[in-house]
DRENBAPA-712502 format. One record per residue: residue in one letter; residue number from 1; y, x, z of N, C-alpha, C in turn. Coordinates in pm, whole numbers, padded with zeros to 5 digits, m for minus. Example, Ala and Ser with C-alpha at 12.3 -4.5 7.8 and 13.67 -1.06 7.14 Angstrom:
2
rec code = a | pos = 1 | ny = m00569 | nx = 01319 | nz = 00780 | cay = m00450 | cax = 01230 | caz = 00780 | cy = m00330 | cx = 01320 | cz = 00780
rec code = s | pos = 2 | ny = m00225 | nx = 01285 | nz = 00708 | cay = m00106 | cax = 01367 | caz = 00714 | cy = 00003 | cx = 01290 | cz = 00787
This chain:
107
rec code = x | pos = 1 | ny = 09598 | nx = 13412 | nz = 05633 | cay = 09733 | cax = 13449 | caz = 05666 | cy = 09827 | cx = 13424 | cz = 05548
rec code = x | pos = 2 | ny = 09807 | nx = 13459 | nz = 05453 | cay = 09885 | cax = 13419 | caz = 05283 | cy = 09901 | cx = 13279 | cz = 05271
rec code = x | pos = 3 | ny = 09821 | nx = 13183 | nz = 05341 | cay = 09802 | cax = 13035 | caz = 05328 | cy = 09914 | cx = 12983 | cz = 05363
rec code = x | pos = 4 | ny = 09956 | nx = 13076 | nz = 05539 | cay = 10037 | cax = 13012 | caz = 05599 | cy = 10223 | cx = 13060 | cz = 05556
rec code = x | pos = 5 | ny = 10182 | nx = 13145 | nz = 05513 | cay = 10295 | cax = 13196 | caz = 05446 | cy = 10340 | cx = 13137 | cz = 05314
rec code = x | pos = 6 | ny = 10262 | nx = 13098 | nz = 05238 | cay = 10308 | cax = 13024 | caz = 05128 | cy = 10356 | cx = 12868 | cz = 05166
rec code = x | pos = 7 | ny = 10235 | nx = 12829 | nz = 05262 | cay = 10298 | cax = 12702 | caz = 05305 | cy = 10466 | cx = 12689 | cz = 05396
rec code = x | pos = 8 | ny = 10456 | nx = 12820 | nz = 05439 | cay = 10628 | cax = 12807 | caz = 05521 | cy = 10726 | cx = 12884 | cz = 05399
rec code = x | pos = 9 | ny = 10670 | nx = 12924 | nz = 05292 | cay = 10803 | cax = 12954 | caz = 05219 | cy = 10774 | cx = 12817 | cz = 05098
rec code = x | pos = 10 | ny = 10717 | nx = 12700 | nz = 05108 | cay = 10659 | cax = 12621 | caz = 05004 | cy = 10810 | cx = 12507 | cz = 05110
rec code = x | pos = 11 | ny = 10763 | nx = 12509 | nz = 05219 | cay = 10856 | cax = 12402 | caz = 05332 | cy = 11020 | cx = 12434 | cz = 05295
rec code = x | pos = 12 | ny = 11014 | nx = 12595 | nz = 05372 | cay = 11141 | cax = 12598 | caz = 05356 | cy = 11252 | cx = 12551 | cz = 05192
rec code = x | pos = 13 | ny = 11152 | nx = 12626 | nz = 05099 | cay = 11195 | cax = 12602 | caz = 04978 | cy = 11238 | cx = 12442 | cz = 04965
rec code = x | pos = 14 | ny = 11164 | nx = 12360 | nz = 04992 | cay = 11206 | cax = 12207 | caz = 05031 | cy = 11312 | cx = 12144 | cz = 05045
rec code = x | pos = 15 | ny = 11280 | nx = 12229 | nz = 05167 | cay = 11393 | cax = 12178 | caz = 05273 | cy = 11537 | cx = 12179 | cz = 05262
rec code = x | pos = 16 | ny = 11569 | nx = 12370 | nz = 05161 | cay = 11675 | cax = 12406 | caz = 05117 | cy = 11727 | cx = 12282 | cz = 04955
rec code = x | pos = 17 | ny = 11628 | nx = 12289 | nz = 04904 | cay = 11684 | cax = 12207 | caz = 04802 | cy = 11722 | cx = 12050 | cz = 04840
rec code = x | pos = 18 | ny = 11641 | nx = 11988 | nz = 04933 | cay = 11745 | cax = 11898 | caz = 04967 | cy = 11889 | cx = 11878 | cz = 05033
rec code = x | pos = 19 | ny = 11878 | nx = 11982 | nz = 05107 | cay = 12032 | cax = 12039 | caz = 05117 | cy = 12129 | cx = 12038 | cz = 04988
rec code = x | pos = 20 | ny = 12076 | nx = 12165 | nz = 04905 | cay = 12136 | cax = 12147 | caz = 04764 | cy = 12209 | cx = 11995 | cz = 04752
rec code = x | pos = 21 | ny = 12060 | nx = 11929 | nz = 04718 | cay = 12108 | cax = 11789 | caz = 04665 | cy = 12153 | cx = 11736 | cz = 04731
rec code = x | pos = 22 | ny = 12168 | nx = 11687 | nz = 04873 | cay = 12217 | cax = 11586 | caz = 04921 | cy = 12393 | cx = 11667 | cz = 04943
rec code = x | pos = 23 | ny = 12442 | nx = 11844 | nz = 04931 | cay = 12518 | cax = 11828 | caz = 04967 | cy = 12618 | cx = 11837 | cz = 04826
rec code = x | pos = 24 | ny = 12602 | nx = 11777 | nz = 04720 | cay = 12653 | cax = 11782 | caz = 04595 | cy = 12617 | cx = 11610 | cz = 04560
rec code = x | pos = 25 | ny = 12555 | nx = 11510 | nz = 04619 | cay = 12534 | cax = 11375 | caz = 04586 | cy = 12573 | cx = 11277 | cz = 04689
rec code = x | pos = 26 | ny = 12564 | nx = 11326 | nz = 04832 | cay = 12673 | cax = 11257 | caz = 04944 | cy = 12784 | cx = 11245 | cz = 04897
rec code = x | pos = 27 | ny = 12872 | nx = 11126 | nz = 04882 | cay = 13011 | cax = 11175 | caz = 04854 | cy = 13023 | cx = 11069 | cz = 05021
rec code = x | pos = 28 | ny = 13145 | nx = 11073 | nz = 05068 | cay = 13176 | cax = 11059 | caz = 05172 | cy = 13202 | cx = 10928 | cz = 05140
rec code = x | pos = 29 | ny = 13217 | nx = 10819 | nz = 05200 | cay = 13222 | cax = 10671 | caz = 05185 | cy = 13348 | cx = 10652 | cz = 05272
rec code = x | pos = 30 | ny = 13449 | nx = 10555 | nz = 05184 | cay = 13575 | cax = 10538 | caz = 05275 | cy = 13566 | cx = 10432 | cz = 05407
rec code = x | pos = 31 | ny = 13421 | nx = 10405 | nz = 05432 | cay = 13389 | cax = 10372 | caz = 05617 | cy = 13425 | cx = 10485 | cz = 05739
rec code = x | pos = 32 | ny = 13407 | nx = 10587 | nz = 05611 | cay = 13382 | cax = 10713 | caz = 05717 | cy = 13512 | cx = 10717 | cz = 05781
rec code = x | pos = 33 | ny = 13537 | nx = 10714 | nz = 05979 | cay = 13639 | cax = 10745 | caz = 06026 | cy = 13735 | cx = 10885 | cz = 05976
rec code = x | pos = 34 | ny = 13843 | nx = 10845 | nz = 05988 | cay = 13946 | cax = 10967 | caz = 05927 | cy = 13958 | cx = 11036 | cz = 06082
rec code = x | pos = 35 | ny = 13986 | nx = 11166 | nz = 06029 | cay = 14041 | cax = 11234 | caz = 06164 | cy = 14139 | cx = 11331 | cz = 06129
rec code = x | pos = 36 | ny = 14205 | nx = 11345 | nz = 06235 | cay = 14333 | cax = 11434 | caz = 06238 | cy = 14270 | cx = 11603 | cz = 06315
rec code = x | pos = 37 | ny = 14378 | nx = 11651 | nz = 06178 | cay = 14341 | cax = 11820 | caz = 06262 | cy = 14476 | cx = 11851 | cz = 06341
rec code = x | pos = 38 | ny = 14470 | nx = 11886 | nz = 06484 | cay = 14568 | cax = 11930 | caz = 06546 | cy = 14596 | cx = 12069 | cz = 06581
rec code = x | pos = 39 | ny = 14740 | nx = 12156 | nz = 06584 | cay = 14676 | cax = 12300 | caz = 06553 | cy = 14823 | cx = 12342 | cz = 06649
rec code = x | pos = 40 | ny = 14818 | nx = 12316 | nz = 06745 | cay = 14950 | cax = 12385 | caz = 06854 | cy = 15007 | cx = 12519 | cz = 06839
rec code = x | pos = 41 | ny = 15117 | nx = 12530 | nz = 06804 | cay = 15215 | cax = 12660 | caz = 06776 | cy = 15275 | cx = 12681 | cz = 06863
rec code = x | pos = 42 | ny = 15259 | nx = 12835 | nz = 06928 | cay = 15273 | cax = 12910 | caz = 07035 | cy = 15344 | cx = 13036 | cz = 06950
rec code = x | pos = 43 | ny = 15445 | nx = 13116 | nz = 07026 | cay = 15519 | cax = 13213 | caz = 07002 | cy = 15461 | cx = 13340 | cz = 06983
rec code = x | pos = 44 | ny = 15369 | nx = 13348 | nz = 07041 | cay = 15270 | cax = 13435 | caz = 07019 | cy = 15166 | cx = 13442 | cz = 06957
rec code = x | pos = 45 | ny = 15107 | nx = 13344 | nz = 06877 | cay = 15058 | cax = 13372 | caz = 06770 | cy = 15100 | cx = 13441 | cz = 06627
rec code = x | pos = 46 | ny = 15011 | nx = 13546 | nz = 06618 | cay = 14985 | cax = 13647 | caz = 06516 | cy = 14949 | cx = 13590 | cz = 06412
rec code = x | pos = 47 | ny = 14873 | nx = 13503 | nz = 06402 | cay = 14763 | cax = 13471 | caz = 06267 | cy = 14759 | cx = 13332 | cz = 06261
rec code = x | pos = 48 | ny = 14927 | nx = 13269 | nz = 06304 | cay = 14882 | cax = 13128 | caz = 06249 | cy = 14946 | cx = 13094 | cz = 06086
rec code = x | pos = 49 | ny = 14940 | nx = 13189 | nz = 05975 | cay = 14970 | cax = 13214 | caz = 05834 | cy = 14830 | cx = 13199 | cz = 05796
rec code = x | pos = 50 | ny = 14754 | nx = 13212 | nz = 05904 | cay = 14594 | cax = 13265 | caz = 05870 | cy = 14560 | cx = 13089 | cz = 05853
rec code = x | pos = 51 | ny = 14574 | nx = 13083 | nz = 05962 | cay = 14552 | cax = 12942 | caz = 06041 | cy = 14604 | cx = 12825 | cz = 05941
rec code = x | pos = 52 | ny = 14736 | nx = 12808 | nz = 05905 | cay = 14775 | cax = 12730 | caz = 05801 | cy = 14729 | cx = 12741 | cz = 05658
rec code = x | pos = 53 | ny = 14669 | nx = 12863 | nz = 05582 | cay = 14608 | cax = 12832 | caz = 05492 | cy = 14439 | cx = 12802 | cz = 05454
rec code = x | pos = 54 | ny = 14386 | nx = 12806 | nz = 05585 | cay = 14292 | cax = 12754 | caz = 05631 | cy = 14295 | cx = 12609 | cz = 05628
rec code = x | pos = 55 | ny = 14397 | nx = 12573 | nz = 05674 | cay = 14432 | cax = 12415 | caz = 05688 | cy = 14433 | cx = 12354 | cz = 05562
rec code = x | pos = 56 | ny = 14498 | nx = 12417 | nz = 05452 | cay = 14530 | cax = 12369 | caz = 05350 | cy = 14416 | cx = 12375 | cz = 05222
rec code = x | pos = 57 | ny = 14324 | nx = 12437 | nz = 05286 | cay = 14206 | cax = 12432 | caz = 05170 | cy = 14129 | cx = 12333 | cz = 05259
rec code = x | pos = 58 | ny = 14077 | nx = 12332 | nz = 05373 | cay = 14008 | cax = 12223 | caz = 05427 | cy = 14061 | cx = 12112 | cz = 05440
rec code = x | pos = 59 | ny = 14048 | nx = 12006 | nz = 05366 | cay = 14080 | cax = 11872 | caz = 05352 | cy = 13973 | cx = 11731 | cz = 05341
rec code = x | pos = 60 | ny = 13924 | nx = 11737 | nz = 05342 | cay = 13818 | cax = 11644 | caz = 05355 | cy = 13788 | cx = 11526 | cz = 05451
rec code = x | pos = 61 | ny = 13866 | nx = 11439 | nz = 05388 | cay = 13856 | cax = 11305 | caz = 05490 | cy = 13975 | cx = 11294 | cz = 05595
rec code = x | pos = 62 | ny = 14006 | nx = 11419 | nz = 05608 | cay = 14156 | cax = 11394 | caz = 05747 | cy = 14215 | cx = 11291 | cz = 05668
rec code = x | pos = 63 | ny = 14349 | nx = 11278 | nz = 05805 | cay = 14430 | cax = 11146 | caz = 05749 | cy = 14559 | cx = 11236 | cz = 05819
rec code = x | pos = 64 | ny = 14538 | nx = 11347 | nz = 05869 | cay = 14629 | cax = 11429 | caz = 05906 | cy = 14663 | cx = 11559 | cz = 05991
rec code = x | pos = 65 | ny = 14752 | nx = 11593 | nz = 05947 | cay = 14740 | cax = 11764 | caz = 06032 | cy = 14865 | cx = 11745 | cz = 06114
rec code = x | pos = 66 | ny = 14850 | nx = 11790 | nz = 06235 | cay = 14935 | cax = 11797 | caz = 06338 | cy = 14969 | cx = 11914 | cz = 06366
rec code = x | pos = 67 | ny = 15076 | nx = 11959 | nz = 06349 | cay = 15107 | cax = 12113 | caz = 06419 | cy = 15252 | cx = 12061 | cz = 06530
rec code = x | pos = 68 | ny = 15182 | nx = 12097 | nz = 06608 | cay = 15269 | cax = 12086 | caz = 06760 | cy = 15343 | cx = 12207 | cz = 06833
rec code = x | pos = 69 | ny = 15464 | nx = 12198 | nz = 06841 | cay = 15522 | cax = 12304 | caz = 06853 | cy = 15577 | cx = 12296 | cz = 07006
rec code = x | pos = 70 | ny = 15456 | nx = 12424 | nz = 07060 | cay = 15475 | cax = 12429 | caz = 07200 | cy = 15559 | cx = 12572 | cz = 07209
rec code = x | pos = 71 | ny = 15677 | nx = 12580 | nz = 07177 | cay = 15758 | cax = 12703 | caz = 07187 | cy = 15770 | cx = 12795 | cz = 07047
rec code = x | pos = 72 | ny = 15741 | nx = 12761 | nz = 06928 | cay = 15739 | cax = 12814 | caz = 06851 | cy = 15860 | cx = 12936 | cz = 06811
rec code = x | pos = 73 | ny = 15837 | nx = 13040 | nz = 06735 | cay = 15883 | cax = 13153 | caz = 06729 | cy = 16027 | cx = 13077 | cz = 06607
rec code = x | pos = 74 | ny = 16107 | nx = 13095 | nz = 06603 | cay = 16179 | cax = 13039 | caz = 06460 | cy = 16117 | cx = 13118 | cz = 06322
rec code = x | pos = 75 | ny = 16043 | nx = 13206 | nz = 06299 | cay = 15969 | cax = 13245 | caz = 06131 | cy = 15870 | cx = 13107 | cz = 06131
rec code = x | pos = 76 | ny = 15793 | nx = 13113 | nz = 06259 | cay = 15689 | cax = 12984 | caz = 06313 | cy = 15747 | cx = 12869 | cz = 06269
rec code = x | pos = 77 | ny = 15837 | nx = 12864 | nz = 06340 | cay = 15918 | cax = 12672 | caz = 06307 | cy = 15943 | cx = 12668 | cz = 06125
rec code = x | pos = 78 | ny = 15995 | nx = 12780 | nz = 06054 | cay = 16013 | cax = 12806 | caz = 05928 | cy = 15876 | cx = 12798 | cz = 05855
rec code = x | pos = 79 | ny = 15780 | nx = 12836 | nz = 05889 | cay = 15638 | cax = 12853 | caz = 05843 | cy = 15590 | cx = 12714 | cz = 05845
rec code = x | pos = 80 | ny = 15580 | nx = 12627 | nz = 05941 | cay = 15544 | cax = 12534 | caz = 05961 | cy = 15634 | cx = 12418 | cz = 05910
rec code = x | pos = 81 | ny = 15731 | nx = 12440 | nz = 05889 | cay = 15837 | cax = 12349 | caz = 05814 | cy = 15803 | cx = 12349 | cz = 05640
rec code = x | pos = 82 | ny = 15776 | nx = 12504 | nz = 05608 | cay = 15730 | cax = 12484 | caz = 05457 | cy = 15574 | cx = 12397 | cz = 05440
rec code = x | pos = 83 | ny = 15515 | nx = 12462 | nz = 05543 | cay = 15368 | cax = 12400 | caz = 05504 | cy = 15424 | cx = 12236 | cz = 05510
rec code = x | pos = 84 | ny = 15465 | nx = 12162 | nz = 05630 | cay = 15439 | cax = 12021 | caz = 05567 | cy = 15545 | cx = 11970 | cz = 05451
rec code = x | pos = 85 | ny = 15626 | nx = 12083 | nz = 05408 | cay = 15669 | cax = 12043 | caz = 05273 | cy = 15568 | cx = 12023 | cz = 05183
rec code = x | pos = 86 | ny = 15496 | nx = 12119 | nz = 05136 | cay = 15391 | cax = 12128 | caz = 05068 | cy = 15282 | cx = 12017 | cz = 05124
rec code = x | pos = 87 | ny = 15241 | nx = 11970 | nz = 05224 | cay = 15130 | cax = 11895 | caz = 05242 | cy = 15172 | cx = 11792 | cz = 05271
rec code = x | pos = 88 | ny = 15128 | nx = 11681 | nz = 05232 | cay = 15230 | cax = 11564 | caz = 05225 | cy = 15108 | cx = 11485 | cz = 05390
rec code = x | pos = 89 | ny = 15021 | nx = 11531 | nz = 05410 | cay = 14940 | cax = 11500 | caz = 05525 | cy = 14977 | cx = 11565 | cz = 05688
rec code = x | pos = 90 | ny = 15091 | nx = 11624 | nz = 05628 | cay = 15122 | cax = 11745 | caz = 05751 | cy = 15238 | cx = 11687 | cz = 05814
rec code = x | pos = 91 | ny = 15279 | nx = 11701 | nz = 05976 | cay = 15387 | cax = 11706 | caz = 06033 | cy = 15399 | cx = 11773 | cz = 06116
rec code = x | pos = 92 | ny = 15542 | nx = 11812 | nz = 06184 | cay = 15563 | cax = 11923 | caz = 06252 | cy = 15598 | cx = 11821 | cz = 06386
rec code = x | pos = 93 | ny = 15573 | nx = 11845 | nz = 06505 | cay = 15637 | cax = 11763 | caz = 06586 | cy = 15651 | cx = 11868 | cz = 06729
rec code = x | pos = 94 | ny = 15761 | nx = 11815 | nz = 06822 | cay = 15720 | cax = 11904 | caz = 06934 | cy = 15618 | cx = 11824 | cz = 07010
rec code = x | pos = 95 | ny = 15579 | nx = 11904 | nz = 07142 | cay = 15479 | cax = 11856 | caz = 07206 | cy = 15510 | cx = 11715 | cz = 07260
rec code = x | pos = 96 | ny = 15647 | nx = 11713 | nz = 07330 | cay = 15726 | cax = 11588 | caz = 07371 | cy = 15702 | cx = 11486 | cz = 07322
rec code = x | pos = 97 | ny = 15657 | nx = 11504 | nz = 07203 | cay = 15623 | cax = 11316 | caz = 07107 | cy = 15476 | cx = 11348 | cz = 07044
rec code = x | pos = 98 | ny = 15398 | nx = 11410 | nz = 07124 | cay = 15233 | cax = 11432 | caz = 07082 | cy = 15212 | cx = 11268 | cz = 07132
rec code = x | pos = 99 | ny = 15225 | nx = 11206 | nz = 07221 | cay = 15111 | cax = 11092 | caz = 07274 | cy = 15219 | cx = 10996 | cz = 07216
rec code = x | pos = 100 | ny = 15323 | nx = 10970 | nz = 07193 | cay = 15370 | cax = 10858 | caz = 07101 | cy = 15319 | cx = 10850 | cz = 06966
rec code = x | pos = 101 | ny = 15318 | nx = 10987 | nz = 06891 | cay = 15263 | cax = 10993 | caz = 06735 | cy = 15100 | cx = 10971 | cz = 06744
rec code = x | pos = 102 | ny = 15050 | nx = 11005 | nz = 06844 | cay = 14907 | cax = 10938 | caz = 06845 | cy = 14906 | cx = 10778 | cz = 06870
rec code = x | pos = 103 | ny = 14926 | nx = 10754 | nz = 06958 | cay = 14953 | cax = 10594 | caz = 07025 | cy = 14997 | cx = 10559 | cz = 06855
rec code = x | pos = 104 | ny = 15089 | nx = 10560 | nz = 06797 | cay = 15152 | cax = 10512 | caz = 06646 | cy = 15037 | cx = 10524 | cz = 06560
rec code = x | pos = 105 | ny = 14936 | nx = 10644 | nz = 06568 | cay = 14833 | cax = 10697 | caz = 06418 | cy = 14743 | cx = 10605 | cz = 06449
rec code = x | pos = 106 | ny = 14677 | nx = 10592 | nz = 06574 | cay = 14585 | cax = 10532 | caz = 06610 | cy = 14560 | cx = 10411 | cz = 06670
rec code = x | pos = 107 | ny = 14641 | nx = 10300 | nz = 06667 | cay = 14683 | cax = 10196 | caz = 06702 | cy = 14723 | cx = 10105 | cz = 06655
């Protein structure tokens, strides 16, 4: 019984360190497709302050953040107006020109 236990904490131990390594020696290769984060603003959201600085620490590989303003609150439209000051990857758009600014990103 100790046999099999050393051998599954001998595996796991393994297994975890190649994790380690591969996730500190992958660097992402500029083949890798870019993608856009899209994040729709509604009047009733509570926690999209939450939501936008979430956005702004996760960056990795996007080519852009979309915040779409389906009715936004005006603090909202203000909130979202500073963030893509600050993020030069960010735009504010209404929903009305969502499939033109895609058709344009992706095309």
């Amino acid at each position: 019984m100790d046999a099999v236990i050393i051998t599954a904490a001998v595996i796991l131990a393994v297994i975890s360190l190649i994790e380690v390594v591969t996730f500190f020696l992958a660097v992402p290769s500029n083949a890798a497709p870019a993608y856009a984060s899209v994040l729709p603003v509604f009047a009733g959201d509570d926690k999209l302050r939450e939501r936008l600085e979430y956005l702004s620490m996760k960056g990795s590989g996007r080519k852009r953040v979309i915040l779409v303003d389906y009715g936004a609150a005006p603090e909202q439209a203000e909130l979202c107006r500073a963030f893509v000051h600050s993020s030069p990857d960010a735009v504010f758009i209404p929903c009305s020109e969502l499939e033109k600014f895609f058709s344009e990103m992706f095309l």
